[in-house]
CHARMM-style PDB file with segment names, atoms N, HN, CA, C and O in Angstrom:
ATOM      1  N   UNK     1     186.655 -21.578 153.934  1.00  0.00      PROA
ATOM      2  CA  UNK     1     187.468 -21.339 155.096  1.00  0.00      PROA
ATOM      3  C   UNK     1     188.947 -21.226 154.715  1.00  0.00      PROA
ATOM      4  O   UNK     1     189.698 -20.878 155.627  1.00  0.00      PROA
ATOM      5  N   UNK     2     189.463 -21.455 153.560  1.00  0.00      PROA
ATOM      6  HN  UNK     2     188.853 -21.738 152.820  1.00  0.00      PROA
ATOM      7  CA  UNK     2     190.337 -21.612 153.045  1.00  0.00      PROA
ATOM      8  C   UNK     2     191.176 -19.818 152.850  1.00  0.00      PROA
ATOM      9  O   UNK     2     190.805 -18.797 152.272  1.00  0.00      PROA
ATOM     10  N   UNK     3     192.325 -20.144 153.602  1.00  0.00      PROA
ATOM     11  HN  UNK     3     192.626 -20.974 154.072  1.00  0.00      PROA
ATOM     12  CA  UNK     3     192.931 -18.722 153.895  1.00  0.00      PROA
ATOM     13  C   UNK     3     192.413 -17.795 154.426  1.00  0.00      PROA
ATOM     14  O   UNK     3     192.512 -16.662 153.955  1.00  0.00      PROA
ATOM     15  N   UNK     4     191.646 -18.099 155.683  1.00  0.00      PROA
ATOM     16  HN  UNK     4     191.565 -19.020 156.065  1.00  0.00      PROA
ATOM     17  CA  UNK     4     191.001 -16.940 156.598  1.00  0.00      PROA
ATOM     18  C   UNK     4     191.822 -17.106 157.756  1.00  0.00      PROA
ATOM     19  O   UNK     4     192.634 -18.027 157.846  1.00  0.00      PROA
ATOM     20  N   UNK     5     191.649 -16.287 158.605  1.00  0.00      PROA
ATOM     21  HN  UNK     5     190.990 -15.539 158.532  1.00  0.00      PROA
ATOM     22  CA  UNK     5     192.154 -16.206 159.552  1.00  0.00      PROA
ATOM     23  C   UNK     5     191.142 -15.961 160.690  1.00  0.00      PROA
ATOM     24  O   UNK     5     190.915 -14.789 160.990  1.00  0.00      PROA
ATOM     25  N   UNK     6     190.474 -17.010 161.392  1.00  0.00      PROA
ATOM     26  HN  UNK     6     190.658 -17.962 161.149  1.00  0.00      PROA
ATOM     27  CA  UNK     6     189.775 -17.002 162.230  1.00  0.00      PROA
ATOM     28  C   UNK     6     189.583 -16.692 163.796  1.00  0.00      PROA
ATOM     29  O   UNK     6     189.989 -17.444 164.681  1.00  0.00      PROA
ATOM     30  N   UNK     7     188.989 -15.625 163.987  1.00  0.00      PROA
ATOM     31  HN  UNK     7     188.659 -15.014 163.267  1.00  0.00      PROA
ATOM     32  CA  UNK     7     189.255 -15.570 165.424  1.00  0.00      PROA
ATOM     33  C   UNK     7     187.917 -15.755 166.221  1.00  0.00      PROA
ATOM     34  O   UNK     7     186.889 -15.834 165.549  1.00  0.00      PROA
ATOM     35  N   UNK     8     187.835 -15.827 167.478  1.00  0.00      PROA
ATOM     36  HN  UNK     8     188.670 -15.763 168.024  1.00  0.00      PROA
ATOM     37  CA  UNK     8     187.078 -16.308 169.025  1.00  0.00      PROA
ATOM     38  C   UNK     8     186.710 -15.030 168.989  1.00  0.00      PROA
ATOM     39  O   UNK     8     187.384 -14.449 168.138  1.00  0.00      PROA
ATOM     40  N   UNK     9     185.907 -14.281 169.549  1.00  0.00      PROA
ATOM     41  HN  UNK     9     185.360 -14.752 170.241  1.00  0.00      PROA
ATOM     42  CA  UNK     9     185.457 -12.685 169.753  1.00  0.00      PROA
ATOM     43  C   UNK     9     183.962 -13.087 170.836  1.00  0.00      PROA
ATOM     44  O   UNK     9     183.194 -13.965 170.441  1.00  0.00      PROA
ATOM     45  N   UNK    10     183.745 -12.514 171.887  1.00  0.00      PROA
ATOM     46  HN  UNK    10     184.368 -11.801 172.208  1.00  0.00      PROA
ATOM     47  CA  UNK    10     182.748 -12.561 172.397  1.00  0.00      PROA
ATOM     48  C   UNK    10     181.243 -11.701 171.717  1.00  0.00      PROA
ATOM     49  O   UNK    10     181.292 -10.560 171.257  1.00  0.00      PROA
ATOM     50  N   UNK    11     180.277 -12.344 171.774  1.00  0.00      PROA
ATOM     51  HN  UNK    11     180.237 -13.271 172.147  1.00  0.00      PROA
ATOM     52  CA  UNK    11     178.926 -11.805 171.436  1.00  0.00      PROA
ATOM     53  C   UNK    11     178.645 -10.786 172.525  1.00  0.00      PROA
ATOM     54  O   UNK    11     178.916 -10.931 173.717  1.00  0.00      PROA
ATOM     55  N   UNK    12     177.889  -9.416 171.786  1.00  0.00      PROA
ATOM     56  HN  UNK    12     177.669  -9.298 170.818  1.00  0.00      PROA
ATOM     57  CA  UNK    12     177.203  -8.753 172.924  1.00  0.00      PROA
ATOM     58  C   UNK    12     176.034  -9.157 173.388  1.00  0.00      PROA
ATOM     59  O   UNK    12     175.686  -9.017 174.560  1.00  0.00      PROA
ATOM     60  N   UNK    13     175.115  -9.872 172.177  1.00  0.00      PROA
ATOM     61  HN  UNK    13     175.398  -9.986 171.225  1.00  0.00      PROA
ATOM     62  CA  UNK    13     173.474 -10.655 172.475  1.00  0.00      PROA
ATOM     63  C   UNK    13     173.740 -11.974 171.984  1.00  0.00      PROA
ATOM     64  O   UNK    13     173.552 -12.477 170.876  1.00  0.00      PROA
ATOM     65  N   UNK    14     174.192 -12.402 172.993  1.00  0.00      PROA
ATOM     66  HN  UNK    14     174.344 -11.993 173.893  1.00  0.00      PROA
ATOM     67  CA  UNK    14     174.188 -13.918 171.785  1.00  0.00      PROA
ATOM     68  C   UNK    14     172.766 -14.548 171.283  1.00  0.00      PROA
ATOM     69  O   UNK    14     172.509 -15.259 170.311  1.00  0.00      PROA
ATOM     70  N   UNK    15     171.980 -14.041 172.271  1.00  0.00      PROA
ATOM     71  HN  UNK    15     172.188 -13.463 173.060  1.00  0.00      PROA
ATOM     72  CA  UNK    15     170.697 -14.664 171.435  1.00  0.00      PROA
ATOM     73  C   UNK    15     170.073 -14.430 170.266  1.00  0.00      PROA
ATOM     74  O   UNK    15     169.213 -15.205 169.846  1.00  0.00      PROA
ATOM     75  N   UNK    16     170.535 -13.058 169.451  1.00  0.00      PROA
ATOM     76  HN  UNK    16     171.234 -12.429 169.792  1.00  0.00      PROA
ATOM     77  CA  UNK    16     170.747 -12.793 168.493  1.00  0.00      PROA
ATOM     78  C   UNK    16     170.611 -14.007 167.389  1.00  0.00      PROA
ATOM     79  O   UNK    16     169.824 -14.419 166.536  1.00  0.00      PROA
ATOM     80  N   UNK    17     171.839 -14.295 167.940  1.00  0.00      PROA
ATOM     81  HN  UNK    17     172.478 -13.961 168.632  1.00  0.00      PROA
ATOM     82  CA  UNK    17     172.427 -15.384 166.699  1.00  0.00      PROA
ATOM     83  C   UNK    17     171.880 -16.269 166.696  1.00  0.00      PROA
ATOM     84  O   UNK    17     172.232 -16.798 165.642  1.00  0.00      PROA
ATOM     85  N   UNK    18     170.857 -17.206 167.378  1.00  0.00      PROA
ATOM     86  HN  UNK    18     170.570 -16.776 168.235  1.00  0.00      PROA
ATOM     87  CA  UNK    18     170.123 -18.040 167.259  1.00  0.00      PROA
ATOM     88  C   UNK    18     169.075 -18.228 166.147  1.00  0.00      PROA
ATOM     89  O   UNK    18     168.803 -19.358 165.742  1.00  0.00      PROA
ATOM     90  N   UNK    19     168.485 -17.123 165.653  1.00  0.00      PROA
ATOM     91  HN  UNK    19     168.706 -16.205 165.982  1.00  0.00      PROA
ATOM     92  CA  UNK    19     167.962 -17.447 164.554  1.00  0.00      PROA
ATOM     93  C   UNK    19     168.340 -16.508 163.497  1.00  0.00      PROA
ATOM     94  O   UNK    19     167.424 -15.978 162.869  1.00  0.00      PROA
ATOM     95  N   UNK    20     169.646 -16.202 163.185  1.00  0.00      PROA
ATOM     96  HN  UNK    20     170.390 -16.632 163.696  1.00  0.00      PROA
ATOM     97  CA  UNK    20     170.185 -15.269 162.166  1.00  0.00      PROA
ATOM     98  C   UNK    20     170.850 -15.934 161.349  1.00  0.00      PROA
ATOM     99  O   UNK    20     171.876 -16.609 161.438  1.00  0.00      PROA
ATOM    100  N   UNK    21     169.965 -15.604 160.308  1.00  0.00      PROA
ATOM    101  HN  UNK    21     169.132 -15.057 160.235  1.00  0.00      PROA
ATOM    102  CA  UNK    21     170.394 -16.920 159.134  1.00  0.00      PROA
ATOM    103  C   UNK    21     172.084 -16.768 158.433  1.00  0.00      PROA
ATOM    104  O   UNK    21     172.340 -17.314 157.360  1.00  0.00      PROA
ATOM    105  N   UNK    22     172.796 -16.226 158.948  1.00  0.00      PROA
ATOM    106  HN  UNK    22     172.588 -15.782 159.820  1.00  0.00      PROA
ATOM    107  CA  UNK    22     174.175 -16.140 158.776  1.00  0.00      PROA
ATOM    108  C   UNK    22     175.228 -16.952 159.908  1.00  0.00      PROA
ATOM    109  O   UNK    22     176.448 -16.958 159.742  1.00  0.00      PROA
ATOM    110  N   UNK    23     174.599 -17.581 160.990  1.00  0.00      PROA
ATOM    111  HN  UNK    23     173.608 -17.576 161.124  1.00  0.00      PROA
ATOM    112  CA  UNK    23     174.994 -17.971 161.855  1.00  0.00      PROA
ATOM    113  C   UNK    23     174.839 -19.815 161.806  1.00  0.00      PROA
ATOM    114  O   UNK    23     173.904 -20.465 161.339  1.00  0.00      PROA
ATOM    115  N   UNK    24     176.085 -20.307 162.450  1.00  0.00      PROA
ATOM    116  HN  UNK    24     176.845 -19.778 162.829  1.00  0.00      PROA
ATOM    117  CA  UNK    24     176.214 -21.540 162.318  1.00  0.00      PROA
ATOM    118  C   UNK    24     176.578 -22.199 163.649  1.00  0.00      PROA
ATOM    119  O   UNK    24     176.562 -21.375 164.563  1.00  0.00      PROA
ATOM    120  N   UNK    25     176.881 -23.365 164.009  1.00  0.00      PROA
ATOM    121  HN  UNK    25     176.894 -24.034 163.266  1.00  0.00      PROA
ATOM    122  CA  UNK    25     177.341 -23.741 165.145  1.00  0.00      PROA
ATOM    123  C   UNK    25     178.839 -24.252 164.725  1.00  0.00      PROA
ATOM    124  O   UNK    25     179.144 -24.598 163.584  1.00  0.00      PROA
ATOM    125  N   UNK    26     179.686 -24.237 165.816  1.00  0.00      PROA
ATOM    126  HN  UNK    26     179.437 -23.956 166.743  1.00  0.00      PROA
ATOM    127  CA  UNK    26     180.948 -24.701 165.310  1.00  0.00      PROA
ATOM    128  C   UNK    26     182.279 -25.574 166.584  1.00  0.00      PROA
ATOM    129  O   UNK    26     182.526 -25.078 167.683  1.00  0.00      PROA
ATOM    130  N   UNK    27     182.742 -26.489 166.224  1.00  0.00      PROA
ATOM    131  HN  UNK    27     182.542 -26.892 165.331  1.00  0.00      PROA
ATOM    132  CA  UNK    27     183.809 -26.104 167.128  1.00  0.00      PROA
ATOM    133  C   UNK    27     184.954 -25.803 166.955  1.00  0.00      PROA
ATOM    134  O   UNK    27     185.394 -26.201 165.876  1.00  0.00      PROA
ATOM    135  N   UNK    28     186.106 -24.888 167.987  1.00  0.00      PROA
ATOM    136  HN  UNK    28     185.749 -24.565 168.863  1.00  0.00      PROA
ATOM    137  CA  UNK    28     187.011 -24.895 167.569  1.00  0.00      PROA
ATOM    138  C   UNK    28     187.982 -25.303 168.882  1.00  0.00      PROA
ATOM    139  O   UNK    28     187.757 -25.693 170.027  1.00  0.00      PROA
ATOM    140  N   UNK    29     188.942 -25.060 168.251  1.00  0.00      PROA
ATOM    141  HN  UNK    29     189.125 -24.743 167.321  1.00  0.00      PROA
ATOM    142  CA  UNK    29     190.794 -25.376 169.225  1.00  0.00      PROA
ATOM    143  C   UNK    29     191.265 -24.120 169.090  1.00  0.00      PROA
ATOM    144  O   UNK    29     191.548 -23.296 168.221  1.00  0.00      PROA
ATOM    145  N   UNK    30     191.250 -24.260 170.187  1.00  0.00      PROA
ATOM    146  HN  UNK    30     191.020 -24.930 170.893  1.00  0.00      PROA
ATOM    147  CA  UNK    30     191.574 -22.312 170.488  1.00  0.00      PROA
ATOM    148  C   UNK    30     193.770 -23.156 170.610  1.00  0.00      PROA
ATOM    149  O   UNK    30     194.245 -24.264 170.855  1.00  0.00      PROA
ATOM    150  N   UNK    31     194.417 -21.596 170.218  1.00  0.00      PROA
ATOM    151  HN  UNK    31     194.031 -20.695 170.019  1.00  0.00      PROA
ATOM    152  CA  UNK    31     195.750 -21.935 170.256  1.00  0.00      PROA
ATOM    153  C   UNK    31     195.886 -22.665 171.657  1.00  0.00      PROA
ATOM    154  O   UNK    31     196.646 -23.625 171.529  1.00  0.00      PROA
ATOM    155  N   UNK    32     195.468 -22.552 172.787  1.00  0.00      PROA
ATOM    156  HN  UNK    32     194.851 -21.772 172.891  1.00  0.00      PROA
ATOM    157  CA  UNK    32     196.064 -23.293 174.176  1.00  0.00      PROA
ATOM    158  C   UNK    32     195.453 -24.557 174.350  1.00  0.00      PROA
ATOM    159  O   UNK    32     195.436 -25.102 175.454  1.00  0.00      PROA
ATOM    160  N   UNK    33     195.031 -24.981 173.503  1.00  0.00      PROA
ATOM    161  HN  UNK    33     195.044 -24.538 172.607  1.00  0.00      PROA
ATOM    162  CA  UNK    33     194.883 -26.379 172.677  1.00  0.00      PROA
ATOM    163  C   UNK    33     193.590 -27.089 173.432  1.00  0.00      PROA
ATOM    164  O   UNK    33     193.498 -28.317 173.419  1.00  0.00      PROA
ATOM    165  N   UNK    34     192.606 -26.278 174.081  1.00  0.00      PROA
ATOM    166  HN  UNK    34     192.681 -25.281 174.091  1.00  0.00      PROA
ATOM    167  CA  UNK    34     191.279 -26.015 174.659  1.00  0.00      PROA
ATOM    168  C   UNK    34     190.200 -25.992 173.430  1.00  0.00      PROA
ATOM    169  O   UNK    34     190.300 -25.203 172.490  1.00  0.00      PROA
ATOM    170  N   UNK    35     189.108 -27.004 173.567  1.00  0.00      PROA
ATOM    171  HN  UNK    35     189.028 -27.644 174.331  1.00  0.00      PROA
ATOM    172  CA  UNK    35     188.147 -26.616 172.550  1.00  0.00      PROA
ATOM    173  C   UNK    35     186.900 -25.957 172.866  1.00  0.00      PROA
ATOM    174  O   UNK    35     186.675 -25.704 174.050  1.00  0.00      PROA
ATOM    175  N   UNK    36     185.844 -25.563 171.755  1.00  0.00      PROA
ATOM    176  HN  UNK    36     186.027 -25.768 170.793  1.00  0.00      PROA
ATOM    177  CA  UNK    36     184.953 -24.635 172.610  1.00  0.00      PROA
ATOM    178  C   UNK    36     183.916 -24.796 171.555  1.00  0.00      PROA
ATOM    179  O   UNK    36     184.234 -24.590 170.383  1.00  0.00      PROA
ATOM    180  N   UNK    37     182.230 -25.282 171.991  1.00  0.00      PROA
ATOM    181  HN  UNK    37     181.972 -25.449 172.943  1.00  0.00      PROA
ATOM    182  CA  UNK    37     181.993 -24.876 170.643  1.00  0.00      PROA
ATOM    183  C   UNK    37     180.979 -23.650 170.943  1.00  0.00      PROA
ATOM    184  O   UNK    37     180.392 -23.297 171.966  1.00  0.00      PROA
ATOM    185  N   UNK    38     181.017 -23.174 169.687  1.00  0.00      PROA
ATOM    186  HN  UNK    38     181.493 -23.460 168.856  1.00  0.00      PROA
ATOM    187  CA  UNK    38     180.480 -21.665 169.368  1.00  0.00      PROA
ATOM    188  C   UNK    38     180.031 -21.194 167.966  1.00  0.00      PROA
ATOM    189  O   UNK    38     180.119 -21.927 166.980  1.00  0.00      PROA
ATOM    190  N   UNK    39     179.489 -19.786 167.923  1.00  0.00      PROA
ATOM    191  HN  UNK    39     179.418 -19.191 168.723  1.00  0.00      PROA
ATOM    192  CA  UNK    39     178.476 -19.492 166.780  1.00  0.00      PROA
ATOM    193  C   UNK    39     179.687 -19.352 165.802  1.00  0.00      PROA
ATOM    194  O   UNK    39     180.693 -18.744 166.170  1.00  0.00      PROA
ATOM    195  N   UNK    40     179.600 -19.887 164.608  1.00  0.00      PROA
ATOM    196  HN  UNK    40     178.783 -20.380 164.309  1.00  0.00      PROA
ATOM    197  CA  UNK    40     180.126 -19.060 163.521  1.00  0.00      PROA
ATOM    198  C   UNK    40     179.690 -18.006 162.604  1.00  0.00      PROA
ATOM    199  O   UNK    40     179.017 -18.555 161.731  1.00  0.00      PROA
ATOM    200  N   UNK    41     179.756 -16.893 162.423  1.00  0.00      PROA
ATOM    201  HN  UNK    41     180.302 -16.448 163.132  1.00  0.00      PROA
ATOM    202  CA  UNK    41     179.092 -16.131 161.911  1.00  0.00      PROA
ATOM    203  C   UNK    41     179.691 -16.626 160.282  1.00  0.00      PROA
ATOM    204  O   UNK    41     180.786 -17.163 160.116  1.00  0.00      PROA
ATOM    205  N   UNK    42     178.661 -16.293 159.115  1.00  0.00      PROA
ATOM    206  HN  UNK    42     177.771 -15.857 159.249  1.00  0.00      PROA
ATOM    207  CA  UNK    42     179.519 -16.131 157.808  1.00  0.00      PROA
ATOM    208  C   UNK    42     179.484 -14.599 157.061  1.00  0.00      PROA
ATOM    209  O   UNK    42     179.978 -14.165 156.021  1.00  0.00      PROA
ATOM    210  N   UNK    43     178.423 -13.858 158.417  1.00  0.00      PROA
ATOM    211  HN  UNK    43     178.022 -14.211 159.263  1.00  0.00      PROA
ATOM    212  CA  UNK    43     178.465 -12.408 158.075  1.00  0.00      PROA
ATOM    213  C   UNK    43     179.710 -11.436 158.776  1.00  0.00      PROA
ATOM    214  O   UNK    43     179.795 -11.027 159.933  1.00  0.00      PROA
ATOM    215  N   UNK    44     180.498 -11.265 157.785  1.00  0.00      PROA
ATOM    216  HN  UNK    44     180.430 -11.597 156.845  1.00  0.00      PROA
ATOM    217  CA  UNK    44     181.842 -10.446 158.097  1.00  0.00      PROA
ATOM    218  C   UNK    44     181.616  -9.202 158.830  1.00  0.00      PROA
ATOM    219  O   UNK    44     182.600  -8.767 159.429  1.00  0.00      PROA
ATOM    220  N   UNK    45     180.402  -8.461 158.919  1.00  0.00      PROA
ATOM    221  HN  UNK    45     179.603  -8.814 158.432  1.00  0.00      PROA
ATOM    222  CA  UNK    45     180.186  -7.341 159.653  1.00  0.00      PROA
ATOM    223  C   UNK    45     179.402  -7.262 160.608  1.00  0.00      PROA
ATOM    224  O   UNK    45     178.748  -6.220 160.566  1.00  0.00      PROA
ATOM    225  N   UNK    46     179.183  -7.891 161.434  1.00  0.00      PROA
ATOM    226  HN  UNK    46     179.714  -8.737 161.468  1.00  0.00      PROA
ATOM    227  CA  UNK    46     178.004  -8.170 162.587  1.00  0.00      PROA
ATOM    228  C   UNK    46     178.457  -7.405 163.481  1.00  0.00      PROA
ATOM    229  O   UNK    46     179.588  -7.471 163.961  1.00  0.00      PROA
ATOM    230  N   UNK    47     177.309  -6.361 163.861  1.00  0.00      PROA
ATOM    231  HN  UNK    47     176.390  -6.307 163.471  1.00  0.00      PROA
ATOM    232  CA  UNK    47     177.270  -4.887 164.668  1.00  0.00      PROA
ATOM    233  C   UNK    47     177.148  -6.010 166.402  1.00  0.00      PROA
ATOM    234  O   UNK    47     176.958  -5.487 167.500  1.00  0.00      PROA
ATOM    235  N   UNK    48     177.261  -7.042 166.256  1.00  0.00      PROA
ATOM    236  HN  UNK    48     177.415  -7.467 165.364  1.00  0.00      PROA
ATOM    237  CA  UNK    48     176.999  -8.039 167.564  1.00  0.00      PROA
ATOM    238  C   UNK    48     178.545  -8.745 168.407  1.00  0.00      PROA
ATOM    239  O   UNK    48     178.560  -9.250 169.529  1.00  0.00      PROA
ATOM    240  N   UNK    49     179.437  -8.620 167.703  1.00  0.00      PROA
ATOM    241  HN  UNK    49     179.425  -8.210 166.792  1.00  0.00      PROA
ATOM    242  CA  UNK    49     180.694  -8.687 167.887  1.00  0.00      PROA
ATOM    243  C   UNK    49     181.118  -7.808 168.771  1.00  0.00      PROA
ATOM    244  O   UNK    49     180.808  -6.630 168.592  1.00  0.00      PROA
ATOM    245  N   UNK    50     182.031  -8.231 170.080  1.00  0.00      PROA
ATOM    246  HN  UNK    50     182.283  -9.188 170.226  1.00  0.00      PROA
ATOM    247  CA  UNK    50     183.211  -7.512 171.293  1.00  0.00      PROA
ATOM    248  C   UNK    50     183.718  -7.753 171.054  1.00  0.00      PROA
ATOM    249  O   UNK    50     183.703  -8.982 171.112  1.00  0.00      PROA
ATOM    250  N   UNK    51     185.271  -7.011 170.261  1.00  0.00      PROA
ATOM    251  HN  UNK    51     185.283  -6.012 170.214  1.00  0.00      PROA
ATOM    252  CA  UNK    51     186.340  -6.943 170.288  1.00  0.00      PROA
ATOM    253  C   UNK    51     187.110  -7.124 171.135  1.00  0.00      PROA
ATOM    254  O   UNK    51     187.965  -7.965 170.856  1.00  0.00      PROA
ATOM    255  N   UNK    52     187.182  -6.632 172.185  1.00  0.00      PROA
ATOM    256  HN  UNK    52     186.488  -5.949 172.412  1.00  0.00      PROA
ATOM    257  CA  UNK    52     187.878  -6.248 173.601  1.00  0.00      PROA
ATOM    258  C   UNK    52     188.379  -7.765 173.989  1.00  0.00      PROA
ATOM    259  O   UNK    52     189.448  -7.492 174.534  1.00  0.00      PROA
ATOM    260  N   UNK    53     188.284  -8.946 174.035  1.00  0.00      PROA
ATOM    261  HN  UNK    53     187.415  -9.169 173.593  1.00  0.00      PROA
ATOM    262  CA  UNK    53     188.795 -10.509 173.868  1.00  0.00      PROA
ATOM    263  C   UNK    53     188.888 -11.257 172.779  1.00  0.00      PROA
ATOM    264  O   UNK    53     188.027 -12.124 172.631  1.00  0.00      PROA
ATOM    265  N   UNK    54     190.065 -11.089 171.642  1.00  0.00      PROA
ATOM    266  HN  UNK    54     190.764 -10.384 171.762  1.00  0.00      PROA
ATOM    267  CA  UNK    54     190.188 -11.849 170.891  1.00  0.00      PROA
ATOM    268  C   UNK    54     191.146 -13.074 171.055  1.00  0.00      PROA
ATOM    269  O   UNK    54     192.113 -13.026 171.815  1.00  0.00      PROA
ATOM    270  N   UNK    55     190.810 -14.258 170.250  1.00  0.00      PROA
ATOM    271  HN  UNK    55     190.025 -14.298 169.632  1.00  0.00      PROA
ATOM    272  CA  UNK    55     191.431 -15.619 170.600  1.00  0.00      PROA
ATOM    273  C   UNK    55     191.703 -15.709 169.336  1.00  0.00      PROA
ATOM    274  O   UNK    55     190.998 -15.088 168.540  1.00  0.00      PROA
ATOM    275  N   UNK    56     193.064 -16.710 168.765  1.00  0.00      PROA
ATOM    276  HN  UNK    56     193.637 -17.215 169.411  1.00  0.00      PROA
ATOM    277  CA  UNK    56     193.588 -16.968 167.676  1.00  0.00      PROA
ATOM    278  C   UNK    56     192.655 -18.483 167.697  1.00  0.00      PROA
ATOM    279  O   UNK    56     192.187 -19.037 168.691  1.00  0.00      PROA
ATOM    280  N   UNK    57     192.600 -18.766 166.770  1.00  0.00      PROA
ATOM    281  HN  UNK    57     192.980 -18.315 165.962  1.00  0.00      PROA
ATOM    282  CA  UNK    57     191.682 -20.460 166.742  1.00  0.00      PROA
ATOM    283  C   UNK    57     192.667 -21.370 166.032  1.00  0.00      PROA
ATOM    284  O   UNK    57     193.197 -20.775 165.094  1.00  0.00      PROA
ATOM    285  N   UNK    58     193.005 -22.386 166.149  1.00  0.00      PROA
ATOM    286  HN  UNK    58     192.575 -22.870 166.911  1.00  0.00      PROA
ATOM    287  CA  UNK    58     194.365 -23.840 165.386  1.00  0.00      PROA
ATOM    288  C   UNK    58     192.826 -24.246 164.859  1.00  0.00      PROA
ATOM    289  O   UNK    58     192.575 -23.776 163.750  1.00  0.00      PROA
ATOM    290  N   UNK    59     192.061 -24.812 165.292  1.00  0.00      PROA
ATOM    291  HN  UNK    59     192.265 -25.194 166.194  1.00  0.00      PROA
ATOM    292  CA  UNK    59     191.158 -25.253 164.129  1.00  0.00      PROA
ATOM    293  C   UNK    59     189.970 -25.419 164.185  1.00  0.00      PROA
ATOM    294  O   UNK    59     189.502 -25.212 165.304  1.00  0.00      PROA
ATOM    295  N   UNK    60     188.970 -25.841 163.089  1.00  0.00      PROA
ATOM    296  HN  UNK    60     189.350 -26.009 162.179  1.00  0.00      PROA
ATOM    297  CA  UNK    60     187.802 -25.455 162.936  1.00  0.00      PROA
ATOM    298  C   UNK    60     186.387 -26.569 162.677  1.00  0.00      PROA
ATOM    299  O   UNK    60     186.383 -27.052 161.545  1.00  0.00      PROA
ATOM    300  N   UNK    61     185.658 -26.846 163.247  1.00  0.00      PROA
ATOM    301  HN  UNK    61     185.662 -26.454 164.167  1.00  0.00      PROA
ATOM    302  CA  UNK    61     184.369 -28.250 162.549  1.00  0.00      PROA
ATOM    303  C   UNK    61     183.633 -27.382 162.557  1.00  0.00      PROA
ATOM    304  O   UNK    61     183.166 -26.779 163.523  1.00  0.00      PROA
ATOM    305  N   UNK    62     183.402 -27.188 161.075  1.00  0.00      PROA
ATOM    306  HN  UNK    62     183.782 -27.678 160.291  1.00  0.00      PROA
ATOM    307  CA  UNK    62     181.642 -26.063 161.460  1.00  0.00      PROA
ATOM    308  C   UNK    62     180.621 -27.101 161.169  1.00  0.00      PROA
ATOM    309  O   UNK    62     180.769 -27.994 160.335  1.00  0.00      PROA
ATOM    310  N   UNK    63     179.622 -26.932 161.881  1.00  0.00      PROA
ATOM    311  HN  UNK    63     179.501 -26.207 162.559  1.00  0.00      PROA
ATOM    312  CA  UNK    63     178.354 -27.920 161.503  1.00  0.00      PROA
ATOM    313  C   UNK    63     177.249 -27.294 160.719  1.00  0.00      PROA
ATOM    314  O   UNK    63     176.664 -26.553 161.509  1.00  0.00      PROA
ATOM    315  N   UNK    64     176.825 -27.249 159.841  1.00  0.00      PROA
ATOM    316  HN  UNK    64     177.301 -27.850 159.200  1.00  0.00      PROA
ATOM    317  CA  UNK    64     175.179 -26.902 159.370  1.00  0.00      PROA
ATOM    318  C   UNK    64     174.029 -27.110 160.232  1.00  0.00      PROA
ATOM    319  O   UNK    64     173.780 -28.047 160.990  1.00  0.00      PROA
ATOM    320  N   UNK    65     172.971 -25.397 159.806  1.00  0.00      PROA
ATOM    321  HN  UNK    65     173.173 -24.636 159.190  1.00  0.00      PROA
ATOM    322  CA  UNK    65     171.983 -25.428 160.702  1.00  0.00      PROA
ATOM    323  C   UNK    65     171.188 -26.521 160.057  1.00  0.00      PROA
ATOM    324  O   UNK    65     171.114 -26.666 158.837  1.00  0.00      PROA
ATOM    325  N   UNK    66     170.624 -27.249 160.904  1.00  0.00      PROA
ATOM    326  HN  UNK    66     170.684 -27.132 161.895  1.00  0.00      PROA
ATOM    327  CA  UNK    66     169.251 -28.483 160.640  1.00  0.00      PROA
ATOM    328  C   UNK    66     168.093 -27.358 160.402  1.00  0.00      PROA
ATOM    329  O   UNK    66     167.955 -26.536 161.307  1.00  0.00      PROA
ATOM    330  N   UNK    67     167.481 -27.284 159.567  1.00  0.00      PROA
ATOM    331  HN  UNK    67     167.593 -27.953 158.831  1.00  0.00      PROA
ATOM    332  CA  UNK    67     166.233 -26.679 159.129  1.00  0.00      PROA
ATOM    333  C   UNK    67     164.665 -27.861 159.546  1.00  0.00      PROA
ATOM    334  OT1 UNK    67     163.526 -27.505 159.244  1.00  0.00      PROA
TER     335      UNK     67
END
């Protein structure tokens, strides 16, 4: 996570991400100092991503999927 720049982006299927083994659970602090938790993807190109609402994130707990 170290020197990324993370942003909030809405899912088009979020159910998708439920069993896509690139996907994590996470929470973050969105800049208006609101937390939220949500998927982390670690796949940089996911055709599942809306642009159209992006959020800057202050910070990050990602959790590991339990297998």
């Amino acid at each position: 996570m170290h020197k990324r720049h993370l942003k909030v982006v809405k899912l088009i299927e979020p159910e998708m991400c439920n069993n896509c083994r690139f996907s994590q659970t996470a929470v973050v602090e969105l800049e208006n100092g609101t937390s939220e938790t949500v998927v982390h993807c670690r796949r940089l190109d996911c055709d599942n991503w809306d642009y159209s609402s992006v959020e800057e994130v202050k910070k990050v707990d990602i959790h590991s999927k339990e297998k």
